[in-house]
C-alpha positions in Angstrom: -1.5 -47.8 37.7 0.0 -44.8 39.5 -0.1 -43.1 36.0 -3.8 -43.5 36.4 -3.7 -42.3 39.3 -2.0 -38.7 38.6 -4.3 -38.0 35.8 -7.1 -38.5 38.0 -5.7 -36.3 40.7 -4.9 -33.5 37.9 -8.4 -33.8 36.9 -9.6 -33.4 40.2 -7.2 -30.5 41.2 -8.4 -29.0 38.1 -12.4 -29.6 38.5 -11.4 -27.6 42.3 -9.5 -24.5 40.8 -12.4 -24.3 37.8 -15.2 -24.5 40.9 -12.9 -21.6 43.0 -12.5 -19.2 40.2 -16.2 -20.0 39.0 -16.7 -18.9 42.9 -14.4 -16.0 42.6 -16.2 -14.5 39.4 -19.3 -14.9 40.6 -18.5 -12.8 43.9 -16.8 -10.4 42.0 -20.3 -10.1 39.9 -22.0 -9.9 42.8 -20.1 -7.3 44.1 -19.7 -5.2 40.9 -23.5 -5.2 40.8 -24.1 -4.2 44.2 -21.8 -1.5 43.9 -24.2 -0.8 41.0 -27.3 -0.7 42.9 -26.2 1.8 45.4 -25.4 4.5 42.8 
C-alpha cells in the first residue's frame, strides 16, 4: 500500500517539475523573442 503510494507521489512530483520547466522554456521563448522584436 505505501509502495503505491510513493510511486504515485513520484509521479506527481514529476508531472509538477515537467509543468515548471515546460513554464520555464516557454518564458525563456517568450523572452528570446521579444528581445527579437526590439532589434
Amino acid at each position: 500500500m505505501s509502495h503505491n503510494n510513493y510511486l504515485f507521489d513520484l509521479k506527481k512530483m514529476k508531472d509538477e517539475v515537467y509543468k515548471i520547466v515546460s513554464l520555464k522554456m516557454w518564458f525563456i521563448h517568450w523572452k528570446s523573442a521579444v528581445r527579437d522584436l526590439k532589434i
